[in-house]
N, C-alpha and C positions, 0 to 999 in steps of 0.2 A: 079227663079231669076238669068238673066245673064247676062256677063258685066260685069265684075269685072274690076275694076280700079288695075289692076298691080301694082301701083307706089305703093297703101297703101294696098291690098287684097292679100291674095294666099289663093289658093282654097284647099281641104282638099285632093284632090288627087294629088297636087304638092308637099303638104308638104310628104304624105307620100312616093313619088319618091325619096325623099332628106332624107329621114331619114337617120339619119349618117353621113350624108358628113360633109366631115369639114371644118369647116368657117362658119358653120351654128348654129344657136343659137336658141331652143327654149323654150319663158319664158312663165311660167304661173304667171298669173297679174291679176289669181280668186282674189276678194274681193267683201267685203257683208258688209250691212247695218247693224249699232248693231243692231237694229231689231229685223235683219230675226236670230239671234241666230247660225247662219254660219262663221265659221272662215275656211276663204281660204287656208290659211296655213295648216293648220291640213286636208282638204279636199284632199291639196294636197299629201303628204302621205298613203293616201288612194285607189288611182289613180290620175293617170297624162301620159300625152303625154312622149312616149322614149324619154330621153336625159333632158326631159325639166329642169328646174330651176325654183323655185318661187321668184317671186319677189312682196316682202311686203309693199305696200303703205304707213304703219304706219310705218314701221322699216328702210323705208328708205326715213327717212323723217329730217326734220331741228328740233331736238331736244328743240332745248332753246325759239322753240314760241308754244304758247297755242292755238294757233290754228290747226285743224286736219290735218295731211299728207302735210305741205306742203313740198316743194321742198327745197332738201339738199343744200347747195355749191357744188362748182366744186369738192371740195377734197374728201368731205365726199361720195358725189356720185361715182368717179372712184373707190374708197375704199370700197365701196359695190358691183360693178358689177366687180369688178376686182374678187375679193370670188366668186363670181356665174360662174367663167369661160367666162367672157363675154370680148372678145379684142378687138383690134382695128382692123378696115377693117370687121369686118365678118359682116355675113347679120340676122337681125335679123329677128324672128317672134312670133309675141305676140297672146297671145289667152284667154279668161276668162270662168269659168264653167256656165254662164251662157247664153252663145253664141256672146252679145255685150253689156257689160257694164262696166267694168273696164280696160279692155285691151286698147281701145284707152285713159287711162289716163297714161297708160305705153307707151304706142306707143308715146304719146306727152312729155313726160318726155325725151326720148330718144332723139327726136327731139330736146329737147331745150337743152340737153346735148352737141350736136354735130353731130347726130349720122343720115345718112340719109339712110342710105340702112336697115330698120326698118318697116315693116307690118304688118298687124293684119290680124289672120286667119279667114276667112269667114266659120259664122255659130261655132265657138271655138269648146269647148270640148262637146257641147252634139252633132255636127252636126259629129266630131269624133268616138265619140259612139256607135251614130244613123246607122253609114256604119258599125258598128262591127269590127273596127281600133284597132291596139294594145296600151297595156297603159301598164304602169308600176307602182309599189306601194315604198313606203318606201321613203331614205332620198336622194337626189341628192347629187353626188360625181365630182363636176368640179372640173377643175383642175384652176388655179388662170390666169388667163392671163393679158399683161398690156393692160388700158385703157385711154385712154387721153380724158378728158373731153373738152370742148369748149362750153360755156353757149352763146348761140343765142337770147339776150334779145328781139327783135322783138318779139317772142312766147308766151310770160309773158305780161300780163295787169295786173299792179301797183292800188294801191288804188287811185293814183294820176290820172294814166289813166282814172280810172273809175267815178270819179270826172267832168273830163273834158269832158268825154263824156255822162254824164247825164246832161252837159247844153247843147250839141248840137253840140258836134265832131261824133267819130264815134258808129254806130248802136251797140246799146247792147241787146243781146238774151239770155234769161233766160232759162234755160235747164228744173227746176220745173213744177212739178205739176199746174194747174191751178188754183188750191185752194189756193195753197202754194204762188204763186203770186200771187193773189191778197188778200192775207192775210186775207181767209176765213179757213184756218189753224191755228194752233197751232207750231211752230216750231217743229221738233222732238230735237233740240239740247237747251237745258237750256239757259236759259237767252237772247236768240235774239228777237227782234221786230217781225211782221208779215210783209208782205207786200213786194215790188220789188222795187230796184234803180228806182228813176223818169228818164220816157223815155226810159226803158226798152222797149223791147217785147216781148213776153212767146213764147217759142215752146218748149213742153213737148219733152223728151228724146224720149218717147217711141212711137212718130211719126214719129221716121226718123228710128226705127227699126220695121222688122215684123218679127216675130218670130224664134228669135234671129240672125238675121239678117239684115247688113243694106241695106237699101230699094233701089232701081234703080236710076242714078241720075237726072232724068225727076224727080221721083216722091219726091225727096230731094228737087230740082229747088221748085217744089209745096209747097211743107211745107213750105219752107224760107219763100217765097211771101203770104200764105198764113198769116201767122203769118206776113207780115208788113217790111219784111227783103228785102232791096237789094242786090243781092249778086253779083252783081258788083262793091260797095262800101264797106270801111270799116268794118269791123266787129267784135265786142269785146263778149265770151262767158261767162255767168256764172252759177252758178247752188247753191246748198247749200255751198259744201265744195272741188269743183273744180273737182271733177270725172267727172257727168253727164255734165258741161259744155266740157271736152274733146270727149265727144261722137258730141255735134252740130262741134264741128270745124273738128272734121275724117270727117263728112258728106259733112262740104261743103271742105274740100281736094277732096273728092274722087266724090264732083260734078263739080271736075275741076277750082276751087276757090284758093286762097292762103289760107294756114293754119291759120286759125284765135288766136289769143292771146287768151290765157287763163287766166283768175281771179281767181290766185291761190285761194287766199284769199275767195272769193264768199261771199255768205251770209254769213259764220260764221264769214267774219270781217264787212262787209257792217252793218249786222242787226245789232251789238254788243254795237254799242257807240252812244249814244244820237244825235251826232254834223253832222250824217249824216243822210241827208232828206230820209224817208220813201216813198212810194205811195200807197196807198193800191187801190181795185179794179183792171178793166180790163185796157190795156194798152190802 
């Protein structure tokens, strides 16, 4: 696989030419399904990239809604990455242990922070590994830097956006499983309906990645179209609980697309309240 879109990629032999340099930041943004009975955090400890920092999707999230991870305020967020050592001007670089799947939900957090000199590393911590790269174990020790937040609302699709765009604004892509949209599932999360916003489109996460990897942007172009997406039009992502929908919007960044807005919210607000319309089956 090559090609790497600079703007949002570096490869694993750039990152290790930069090891150390400063102005450089980089975050581990491991996170797992409760599920898989994997906690990122604790992983990381274990091993992790030199220098790096974890950064906790739950832990740095908006407290006072019941909904999962979503996104802090300006304050709460610079008051997090400020303790991870993370400041202004430096360039970040985000990565996940499972090669691409939580890391572009940190790579878009950053984004909507303010933050633009921010990439995900291609192929993360097992393509790391895999070349027999050095890691490190135990507790990260940044030192606290300032950080200025700036929240980029363009990045964020509202329940209200996502309203308007299931009568026939813009294109919404469901990141889910196939089953799971068309609500031949069971939710994994208590209490939501089955089924996808009316006038969705489904494209599975795990077709814009190959083995842990994201895929070429020819074969990105393919999938959108495949799945019913313009991707010279609008486009709104969503997934369960707004991870996997940051994985469709890195894809169409880095197929040379504007960064599509993300539903924080996703299924766990959509499926949750009676008053908003269901669809069940294919799109």
């Amino acid at each position: 696989m090559t090609g790497l879109n600079e703007t949002y990629l570096v490869s694993t032999d750039w990152l290790a030419q930069h090891l150390g340099t400063p102005g450089l930041a980089i975050v581990d943004a491991s996170w797992h399904l409760p599920a898989t009975g994997r906690n990122g955090a604790e992983e990381f400890l274990g091993q992790h990239i030199p220098h790096a920092v974890h950064f906790d999707i739950d832990a740095i999230a908006d407290k006072t809604s019941a909904l999962p991870h979503m996104l802090p305020d300006a304050i709460a967020f610079s008051s997090a990455v400020r303790k991870l050592g993370i400041g202004d001007g430096m360039k970040i670089v985000v990565y996940d242990s499972l090669g691409l799947f939580s890391a572009p939900r940190v790579w878009w957090t950053f984004r909507v922070f303010g933050v633009r000199d921010v990439v995900v590393l291609d192929g993360g911590l097992p393509k790391w590994l895999a070349e027999n790269r050095p890691v490190e174990d135990g507790p990260a020790q940044p030192q606290p830097r300032h950080f200025t937040a700036r929240i980029d609302h363009r990045l964020i699709a509202s329940l209200s956006d996502m309203r308007a765009a299931s009568k026939g604004g813009a294109q919404i892509v469901d990141a889910r499983s196939a089953a799971r949209f068309q609500g031949d599932e069971i939710e994994p999360r208590p209490g939501l309906r089955s089924g996808h916003i009316p006038g969705a489109r489904n494209l599975p996460w795990g077709e814009v990645v190959q083995d842990g990897r994201l895929r070429p942007p020819a074969e990105l172009e393919a999938a959108f179209a495949k799945a019913g997406i313009d991707t010279d039009k609008p486009v709104l992502t969503t997934c369960g609980s707004g991870v996997s929908a940051s994985i469709l919007s890195f894809a169409l960044a880095n197929a040379g697309h504007d960064i599509a807005p993300v539903y924080d919210g996703s299924w766990s607000e959509w499926g949750q309240a009676s008053d908003r319309p269901v669809a069940i089956g294919p799109a």
